[in-house]
N, C-alpha and C positions, 0 to 999 in steps of 0.2 A: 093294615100297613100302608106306609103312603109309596106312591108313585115312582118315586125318584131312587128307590133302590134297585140296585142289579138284577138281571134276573140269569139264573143260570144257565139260562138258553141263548143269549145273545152275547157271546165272547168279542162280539168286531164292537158292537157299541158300547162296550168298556175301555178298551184301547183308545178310540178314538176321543171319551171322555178325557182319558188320563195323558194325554196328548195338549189338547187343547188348554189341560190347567197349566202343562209343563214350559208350554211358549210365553206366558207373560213373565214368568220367574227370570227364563232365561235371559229376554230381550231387555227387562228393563235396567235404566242404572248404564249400560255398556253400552262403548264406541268404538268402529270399527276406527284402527290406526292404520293413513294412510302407509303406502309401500314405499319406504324412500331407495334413494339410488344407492347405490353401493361405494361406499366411499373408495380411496387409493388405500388406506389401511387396513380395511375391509379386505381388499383385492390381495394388497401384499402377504397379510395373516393367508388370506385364502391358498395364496399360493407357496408360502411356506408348509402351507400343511401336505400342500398336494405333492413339492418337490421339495426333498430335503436340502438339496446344493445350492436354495435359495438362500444368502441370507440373511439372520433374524434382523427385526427391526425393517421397519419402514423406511418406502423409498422416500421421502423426503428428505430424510436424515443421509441418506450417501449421496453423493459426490456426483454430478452430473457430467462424462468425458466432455473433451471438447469433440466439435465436429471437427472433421480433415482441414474442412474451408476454413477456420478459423485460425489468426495469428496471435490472438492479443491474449491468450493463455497458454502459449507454446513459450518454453525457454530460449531465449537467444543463443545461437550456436557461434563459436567462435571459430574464424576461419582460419586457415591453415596455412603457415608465413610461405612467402613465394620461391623464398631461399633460406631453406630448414638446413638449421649448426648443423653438421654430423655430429655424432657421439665421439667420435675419434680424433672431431679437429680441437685442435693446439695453437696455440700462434708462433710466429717463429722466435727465435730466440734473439733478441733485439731489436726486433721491428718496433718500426717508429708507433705511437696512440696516431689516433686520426686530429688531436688537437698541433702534435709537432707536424704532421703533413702540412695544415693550413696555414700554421708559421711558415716552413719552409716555403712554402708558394707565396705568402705575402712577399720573403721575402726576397723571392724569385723576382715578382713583377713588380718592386723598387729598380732592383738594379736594373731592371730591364728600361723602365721609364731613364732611368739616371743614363743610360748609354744612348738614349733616342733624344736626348736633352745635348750632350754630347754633339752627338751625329748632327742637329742643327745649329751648334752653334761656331760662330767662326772662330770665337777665342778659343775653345778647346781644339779645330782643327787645324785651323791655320798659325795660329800664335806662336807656338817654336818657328817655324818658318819663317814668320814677319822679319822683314828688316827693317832696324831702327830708321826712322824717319830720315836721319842723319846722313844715312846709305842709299835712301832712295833715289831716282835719279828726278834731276831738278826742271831740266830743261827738256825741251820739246814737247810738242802732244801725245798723251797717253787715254786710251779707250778702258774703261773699268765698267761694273755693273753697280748702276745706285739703284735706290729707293728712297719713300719719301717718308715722311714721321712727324706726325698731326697730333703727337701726343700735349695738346695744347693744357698750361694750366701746371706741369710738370716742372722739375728744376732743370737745370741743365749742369753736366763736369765743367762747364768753363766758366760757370757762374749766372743767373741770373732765371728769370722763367721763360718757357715758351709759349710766345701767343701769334694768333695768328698772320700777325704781319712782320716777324723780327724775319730777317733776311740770315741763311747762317747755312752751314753743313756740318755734318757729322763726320768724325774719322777715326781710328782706334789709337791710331800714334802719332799722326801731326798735330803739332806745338797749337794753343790755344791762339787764335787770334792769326794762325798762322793765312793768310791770303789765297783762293783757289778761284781760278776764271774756268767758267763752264759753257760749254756751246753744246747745242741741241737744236737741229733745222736750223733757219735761217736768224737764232738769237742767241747769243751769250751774257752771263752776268758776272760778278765778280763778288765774291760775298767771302766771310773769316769763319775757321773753325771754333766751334762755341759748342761743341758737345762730341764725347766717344759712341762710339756704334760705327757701322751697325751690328749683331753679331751675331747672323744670318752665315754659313757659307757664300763663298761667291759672290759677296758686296763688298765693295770697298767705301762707295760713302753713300750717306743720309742726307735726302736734302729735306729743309721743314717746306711747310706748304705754302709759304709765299714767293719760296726759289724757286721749286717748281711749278709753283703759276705763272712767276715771271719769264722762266722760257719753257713755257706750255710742253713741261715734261710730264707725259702720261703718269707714272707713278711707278714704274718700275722697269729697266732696260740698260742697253750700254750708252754712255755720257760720253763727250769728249772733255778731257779736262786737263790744266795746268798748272803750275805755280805761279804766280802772279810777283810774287817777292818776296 
C-alpha cells in the first residue's frame, strides 16, 4: 500500500490534512466588502424599528422646523388697530361722513379769509361812512395818513399808465384831475388826482413814487395836505 493513506492511529493528522485542502476552496474567487457608514435611511429604518412613534419614511422627506432665530419662514402677523370699533358702536343718527366735515371747514376758512379781506379793506369799512367829496371840507389844512404805490406799468381809474416819473395821487372819491398841495418837512408839491385807492383802513391817499421822492416822504405816515382848487 502506498504511504499517503491514513492510518488509524493518527486522528490529529487527518484533521489537519482536511483543513488545509478546506482553505484554498474557501479563499479563492472572494473579496472581502469594505464596511460603509451607515446612511440617514439606514438610521431612520433603524430607528423606526426600534421606536414605533417614529414616523415611517425617511427624514429627508419631512419638513425641517424653523429655528426660533429665524424670520424669513415665520408668517407675518398682523397687528392690532390702536383704536378697535367696539361691536356695539353705531353711528349716530345723522352725523355728518367725514367727506361733509371737510366741506364744511373749506368752507369755514373761505368765509373766514373773505371777512380778514374785509377787515383790511377801507372800502368795506369806511365806505358807508365816506362823505361825498362834495361835503368834504375844502379849505384849510388837514393831516391824513398816506402811502405810497410804485405799482409801475399798471393802468390807472383816471386814465393813462404809471410809470415812474408821472407826478399824481391816489384818492377813493375826489374828482379825477381834482388839484392837492402836500407839505411834508421843509417841502410841498402840488400834483392831480389820476387814480382811486388806497384801500387799506386808515389811508386816505396814495402818493406814486415820484411824489414821494419829490418831498422825501418815507413811504408811509401822516401828510399835511390841501385843496389847491
Amino acid at each position: 500500500m502506498s504511504g499517503s493513506s491514513a492510518r488509524p492511529g493518527q486522528p490529529g493528522a487527518l484533521a489537519v490534512v482536511l483543513l488545509l485542502a478546506a482553505a484554498p476552496a474557501a479563499g479563492c474567487g472572494t473579496s472581502v466588502r469594505p464596511e460603509r457608514a451607515p446612511t440617514t435611511r439606514s438610521i431612520a429604518s433603524a430607528a423606526t424599528r426600534t421606536d414605533p412613534s417614529v414616523a415611517q419614511g425617511s427624514s429627508q422627506d419631512r419638513p425641517i422646523p424653523p429655528s426660533p432665530g429665524t424670520s424669513a419662514l415665520a408668517k407675518p402677523r398682523s397687528l392690532p388697530p390702536a383704536h378697535p370699533v367696539p361691536v356695539a358702536f353705531r353711528p349716530a343718527p345723522g352725523a355728518p361722513s367725514d367727506a361733509e366735515v371737510r366741506s364744511e371747514l373749506a368752507q369755514l376758512g373761505a368765509v373766514q379769509r373773505h371777512a380778514r379781506q374785509q377787515q383790511l379793506s377801507a372800502a368795506a369799512a369806511d365806505l358807508a361812512g365816506l362823505l361825498p367829496w362834495s361835503l368834504e371840507p375844502k379849505s384849510g389844512i388837514h393831516v391824513s395818513v398816506a402811502s405810497v404805490f410804485r405799482d409801475y406799468g399798471l393802468g390807472l381809474a383816471c386814465g393813462g399808465v404809471l410809470d415812474r416819473n408821472l407826478l399824481g395821487v391816489a384818492h377813493k372819491t375826489a374828482p379825477c384831475g381834482t388839484l392837492i398841495t402836500f407839505a411834508y418837512g421843509d417841502r410841498s408839491l402840488t400834483v392831480p388826482v389820476i387814480d382811486r385807492g388806497p384801500y387799506i383802513a386808515g389811508r386816505e391817499w396814495d402818493l406814486t413814487g415820484a411824489t414821494a421822492a419829490a418831498l422825501d416822504f418815507p413811504g408811509l405816515g401822516q401828510i399835511e395836505w390841501t385843496v389847491a382848487g
